[in-house]
Residue frames relative to the residue before (quaternion, step in Angstrom):
aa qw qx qy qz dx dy dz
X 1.0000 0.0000 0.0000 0.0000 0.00 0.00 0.00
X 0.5019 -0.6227 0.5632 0.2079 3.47 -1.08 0.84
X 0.4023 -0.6685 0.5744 0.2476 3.59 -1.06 1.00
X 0.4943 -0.7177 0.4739 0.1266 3.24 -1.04 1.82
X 0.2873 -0.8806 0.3668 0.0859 3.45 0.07 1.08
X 0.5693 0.5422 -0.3714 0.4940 3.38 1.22 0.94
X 0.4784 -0.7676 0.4125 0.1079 3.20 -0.93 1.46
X 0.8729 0.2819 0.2140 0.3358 2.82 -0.10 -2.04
X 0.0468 0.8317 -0.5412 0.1151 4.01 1.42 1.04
X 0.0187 0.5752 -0.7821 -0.2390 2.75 -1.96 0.38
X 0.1388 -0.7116 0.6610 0.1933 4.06 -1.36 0.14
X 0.2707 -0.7605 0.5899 -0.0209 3.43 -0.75 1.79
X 0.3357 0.6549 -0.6660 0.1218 3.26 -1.33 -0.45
X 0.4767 -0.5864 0.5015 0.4212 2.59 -2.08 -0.60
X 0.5840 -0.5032 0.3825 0.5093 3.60 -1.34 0.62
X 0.6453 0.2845 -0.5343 0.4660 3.09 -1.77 1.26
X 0.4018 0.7281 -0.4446 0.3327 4.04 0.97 -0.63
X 0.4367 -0.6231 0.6027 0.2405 3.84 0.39 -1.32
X 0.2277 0.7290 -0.5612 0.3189 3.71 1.62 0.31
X 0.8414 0.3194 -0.2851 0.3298 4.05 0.43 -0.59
X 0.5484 0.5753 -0.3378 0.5041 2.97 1.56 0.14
X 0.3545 0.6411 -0.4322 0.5259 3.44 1.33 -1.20
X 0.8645 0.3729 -0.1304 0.3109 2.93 -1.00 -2.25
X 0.7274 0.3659 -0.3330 0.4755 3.79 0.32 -0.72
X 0.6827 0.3523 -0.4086 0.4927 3.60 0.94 0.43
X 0.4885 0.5576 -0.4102 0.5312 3.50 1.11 -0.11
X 0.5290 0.5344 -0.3649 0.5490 3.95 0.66 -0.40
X 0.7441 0.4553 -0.2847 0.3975 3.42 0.41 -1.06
X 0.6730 0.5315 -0.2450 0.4522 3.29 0.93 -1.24
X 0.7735 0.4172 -0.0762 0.4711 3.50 0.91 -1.39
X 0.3156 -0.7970 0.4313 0.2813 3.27 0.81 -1.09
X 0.4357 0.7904 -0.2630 0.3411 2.75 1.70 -0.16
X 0.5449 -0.6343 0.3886 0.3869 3.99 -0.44 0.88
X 0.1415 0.7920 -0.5736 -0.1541 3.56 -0.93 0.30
X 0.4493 -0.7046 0.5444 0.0736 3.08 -1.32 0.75
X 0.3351 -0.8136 0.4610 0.1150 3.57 -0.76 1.05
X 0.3069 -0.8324 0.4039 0.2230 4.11 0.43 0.93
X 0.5218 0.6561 -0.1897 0.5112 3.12 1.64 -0.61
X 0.7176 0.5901 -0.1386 0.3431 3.46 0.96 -0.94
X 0.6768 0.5811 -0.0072 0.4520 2.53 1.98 -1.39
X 0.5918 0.6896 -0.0254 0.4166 2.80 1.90 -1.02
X 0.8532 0.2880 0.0372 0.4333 2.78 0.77 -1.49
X 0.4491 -0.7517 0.4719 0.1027 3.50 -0.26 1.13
X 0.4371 -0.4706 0.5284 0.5553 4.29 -0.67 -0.36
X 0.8936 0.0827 -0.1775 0.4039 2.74 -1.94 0.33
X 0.7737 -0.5195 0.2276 0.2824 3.03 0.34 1.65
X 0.4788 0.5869 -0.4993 0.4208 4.10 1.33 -0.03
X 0.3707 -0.5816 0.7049 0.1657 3.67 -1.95 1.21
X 0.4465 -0.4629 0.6986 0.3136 2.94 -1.73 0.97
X 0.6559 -0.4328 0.5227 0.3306 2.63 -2.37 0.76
X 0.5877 -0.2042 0.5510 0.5562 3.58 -1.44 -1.16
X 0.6857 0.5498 -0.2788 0.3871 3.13 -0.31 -1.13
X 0.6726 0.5078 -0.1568 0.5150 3.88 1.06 -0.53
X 0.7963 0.2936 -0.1042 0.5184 3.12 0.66 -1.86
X 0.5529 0.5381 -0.4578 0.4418 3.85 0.65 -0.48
X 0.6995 0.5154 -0.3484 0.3516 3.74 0.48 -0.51
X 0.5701 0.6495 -0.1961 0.4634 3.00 1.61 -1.45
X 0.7935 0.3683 -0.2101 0.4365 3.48 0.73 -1.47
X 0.4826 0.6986 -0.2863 0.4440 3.79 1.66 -0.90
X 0.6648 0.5905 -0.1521 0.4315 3.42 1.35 -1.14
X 0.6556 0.4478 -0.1829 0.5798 3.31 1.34 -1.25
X 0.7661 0.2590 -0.2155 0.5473 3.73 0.07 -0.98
X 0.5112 0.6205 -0.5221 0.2847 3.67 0.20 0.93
X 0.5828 0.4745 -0.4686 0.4644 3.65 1.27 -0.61
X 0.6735 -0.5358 0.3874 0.3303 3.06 -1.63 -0.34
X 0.7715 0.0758 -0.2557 0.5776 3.42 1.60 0.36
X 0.1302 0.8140 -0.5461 0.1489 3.29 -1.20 0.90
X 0.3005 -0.6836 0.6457 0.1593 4.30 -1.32 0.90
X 0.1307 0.7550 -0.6401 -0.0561 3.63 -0.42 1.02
X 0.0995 -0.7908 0.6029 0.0347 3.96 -0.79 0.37
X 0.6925 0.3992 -0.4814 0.3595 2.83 -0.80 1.69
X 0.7966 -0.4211 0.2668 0.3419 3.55 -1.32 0.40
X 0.3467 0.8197 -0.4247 0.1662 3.46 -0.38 -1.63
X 0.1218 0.7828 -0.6075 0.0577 3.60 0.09 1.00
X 0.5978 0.5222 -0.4176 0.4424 3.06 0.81 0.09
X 0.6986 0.3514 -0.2985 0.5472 3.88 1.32 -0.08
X 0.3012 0.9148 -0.2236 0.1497 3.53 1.27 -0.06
X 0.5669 0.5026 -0.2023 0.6206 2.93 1.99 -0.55
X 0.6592 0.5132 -0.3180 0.4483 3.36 1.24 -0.57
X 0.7124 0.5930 -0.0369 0.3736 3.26 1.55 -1.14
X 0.7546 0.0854 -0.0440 0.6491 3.50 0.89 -1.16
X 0.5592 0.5911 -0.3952 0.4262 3.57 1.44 -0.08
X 0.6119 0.5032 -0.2630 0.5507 3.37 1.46 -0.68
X 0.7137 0.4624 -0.2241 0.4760 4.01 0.69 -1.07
X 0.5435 -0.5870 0.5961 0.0691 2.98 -1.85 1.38
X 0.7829 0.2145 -0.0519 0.5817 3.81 1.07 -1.01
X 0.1362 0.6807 -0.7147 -0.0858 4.20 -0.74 0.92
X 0.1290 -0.7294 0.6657 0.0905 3.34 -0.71 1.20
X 0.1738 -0.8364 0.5154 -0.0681 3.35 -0.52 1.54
X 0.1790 -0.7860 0.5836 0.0974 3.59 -0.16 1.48
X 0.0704 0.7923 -0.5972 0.1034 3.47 -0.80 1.10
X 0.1725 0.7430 -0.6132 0.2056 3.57 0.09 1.60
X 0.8787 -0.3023 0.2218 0.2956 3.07 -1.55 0.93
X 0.5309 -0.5504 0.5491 0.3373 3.55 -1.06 0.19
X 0.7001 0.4864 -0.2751 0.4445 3.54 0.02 -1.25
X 0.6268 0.5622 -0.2709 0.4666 3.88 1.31 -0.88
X 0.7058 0.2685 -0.2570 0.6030 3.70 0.89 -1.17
X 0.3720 0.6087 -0.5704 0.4071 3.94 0.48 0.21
X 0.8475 0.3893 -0.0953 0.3479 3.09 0.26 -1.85
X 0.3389 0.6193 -0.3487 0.6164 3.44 1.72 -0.21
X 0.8873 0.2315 -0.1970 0.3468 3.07 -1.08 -1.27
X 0.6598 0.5056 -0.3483 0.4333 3.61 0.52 -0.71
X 0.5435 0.5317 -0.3953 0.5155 3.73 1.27 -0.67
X 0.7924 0.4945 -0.2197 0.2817 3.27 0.45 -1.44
X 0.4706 0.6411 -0.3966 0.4585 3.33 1.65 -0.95
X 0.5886 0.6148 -0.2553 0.4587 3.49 0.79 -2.11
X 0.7935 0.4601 -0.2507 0.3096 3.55 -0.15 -0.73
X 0.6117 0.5754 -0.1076 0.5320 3.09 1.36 -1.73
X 0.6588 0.5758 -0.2090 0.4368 3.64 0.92 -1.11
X 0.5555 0.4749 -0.0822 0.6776 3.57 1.35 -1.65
X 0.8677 0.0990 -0.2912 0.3905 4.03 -0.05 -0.37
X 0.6415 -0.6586 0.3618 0.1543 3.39 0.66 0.46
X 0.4089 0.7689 -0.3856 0.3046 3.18 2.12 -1.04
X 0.2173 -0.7224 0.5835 0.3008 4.21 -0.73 0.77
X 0.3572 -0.7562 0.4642 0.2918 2.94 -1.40 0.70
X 0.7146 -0.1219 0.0754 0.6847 4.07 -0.14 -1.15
X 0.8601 -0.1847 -0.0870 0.4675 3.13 -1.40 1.52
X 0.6813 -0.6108 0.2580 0.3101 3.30 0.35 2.25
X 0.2872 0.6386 -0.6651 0.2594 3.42 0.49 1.48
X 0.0524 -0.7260 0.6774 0.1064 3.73 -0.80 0.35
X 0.5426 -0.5648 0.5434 0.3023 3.41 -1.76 0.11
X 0.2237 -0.7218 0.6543 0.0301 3.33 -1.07 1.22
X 0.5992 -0.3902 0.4681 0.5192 3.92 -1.63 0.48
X 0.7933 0.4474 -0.3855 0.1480 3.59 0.10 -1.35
X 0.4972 0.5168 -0.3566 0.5988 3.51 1.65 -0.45
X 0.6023 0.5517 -0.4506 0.3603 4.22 -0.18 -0.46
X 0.6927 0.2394 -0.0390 0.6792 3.50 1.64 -1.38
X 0.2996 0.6933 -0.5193 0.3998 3.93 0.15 1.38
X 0.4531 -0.4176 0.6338 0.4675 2.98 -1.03 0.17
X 0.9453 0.1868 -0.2126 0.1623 3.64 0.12 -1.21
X 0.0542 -0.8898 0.4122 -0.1883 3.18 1.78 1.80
X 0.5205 -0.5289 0.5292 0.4114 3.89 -0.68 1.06
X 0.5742 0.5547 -0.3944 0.4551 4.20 0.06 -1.29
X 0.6802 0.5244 -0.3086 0.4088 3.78 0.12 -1.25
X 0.8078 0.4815 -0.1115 0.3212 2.50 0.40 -2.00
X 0.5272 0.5624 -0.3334 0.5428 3.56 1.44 -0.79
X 0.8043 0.1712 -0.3385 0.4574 3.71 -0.50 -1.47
X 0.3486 0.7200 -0.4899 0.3466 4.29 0.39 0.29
X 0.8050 0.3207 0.0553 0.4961 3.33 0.22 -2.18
X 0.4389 0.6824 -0.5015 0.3004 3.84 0.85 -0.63
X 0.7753 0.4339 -0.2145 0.4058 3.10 -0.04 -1.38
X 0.6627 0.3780 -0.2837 0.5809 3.95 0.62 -1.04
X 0.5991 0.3423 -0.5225 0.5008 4.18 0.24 -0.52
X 0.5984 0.5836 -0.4072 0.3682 4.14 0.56 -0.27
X 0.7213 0.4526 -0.1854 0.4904 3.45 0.96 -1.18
X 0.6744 0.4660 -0.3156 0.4780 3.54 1.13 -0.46
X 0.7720 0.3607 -0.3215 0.4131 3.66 1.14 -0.32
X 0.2681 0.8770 -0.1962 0.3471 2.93 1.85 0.52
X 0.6336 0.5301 0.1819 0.5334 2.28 1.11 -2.78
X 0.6316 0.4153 -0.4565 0.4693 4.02 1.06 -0.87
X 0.6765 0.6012 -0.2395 0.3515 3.00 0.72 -1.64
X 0.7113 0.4892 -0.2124 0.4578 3.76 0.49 -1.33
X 0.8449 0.2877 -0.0435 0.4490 3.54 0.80 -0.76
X 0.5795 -0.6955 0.3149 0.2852 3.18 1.97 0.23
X 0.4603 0.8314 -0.2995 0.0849 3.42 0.88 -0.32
X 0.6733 0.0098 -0.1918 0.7140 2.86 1.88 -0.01
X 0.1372 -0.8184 0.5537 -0.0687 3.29 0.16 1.97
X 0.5453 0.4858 -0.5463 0.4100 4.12 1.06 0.65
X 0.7019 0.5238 -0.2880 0.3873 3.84 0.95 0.23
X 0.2658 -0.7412 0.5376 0.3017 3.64 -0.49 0.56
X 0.3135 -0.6938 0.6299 0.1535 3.97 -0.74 0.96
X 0.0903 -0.5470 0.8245 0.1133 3.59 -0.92 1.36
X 0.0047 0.6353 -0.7617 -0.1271 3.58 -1.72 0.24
X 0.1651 -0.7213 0.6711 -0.0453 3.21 -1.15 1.64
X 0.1121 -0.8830 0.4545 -0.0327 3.37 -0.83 1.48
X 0.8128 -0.1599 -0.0237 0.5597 3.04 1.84 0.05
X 0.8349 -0.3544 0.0446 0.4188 3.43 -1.18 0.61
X 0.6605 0.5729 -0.1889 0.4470 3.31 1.45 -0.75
X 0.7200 0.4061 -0.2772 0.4897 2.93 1.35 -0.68
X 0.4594 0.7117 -0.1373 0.5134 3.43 1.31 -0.24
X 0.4762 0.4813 -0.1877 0.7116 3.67 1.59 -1.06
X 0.7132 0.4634 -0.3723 0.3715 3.70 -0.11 -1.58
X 0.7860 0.4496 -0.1872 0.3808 3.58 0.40 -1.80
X 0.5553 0.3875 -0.3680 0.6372 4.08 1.30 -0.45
X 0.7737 0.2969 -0.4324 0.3554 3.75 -0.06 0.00
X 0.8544 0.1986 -0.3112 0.3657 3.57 1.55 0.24
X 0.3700 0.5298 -0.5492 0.5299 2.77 1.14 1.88
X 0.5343 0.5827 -0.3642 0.4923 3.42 1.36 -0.23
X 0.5758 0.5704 -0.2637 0.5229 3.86 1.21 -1.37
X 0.6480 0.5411 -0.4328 0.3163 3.89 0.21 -1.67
């Protein structure tokens, strides 16, 4: 196999996309460190770091000269896709990350399994205002228009923008990073 000549990834989307799956197989393939945005973020019991917190946290990670970060975060974005050479931007269908996240919520809820710094999903978060489900069919449509807008208008013109819209396309890009 040919040495995959990208350094410095970010994997966007929206939540339910597969950005940690993506990315935790992209490590494998690549070896390349990856870094969970989520991880950083999120404090126990469910409390966000300020800015002040997470900008260091994320400033720290996307400083070497290689690194897989996966997740959103406009508010670290300069640090993130302003810093990266590759935004591999998973961009499937609504009805697809519905059926995603709501499975996953279900599951996650039923196994107890903790996520970053042993936060797990509870009934009382599923039914919140600030419920992952909500929070998904809400933002879909605007996290679309904004990677739209990077791409269309160049806004971060130091990054090449794979956009993966479906399984097929997704097949194509693991069988030529798998080939390189």
């Amino acid at each position: 196999m040919k040495e995959f000549n990208r350094k410095r990834i970010v994997i966007v989307g929206s939540s339910g996309s597969g950005k940690t799956t993506f990315g935790r197989r992209l490590t494998e393939v690549t070896g390349i460190s990856r870094y969970e945005i989520d991880a950083m973020f999120w404090k126990p019991d469910w409390v966000q770091t300020t800015d002040e917190e997470f900008r260091p946290l994320v400033d720290s990670a996307t400083s070497g000269e290689s690194w897989i970060i996966d997740g959103n975060y406009k508010r670290v974005q300069d640090l993130t896709i302003g810093r990266a050479d590759t935004v591999i931007w998973l961009d499937y269908s609504l009805p697809l990350v519905m059926y995603r996240v709501i499975l996953r919520t279900i599951k996650r809820f039923f196994d107890q399994k903790p996520l970053w710094h042993n936060n797990r999903e509870s009934l009382r978060m599923v039914f919140s205002k600030d419920s992952i489900i909500l929070y998904t069919l809400t933002h879909y449509h605007t996290k679309r228009r904004w990677y739209n807008r990077i791409i269309d208008e160049g806004l971060f013109a130091n990054a090449e923008f794979i956009q993966i819209r479906n399984r097929k396309e997704e097949k194509e890009f693991w069988k030529d990073v798998c080939q390189m």
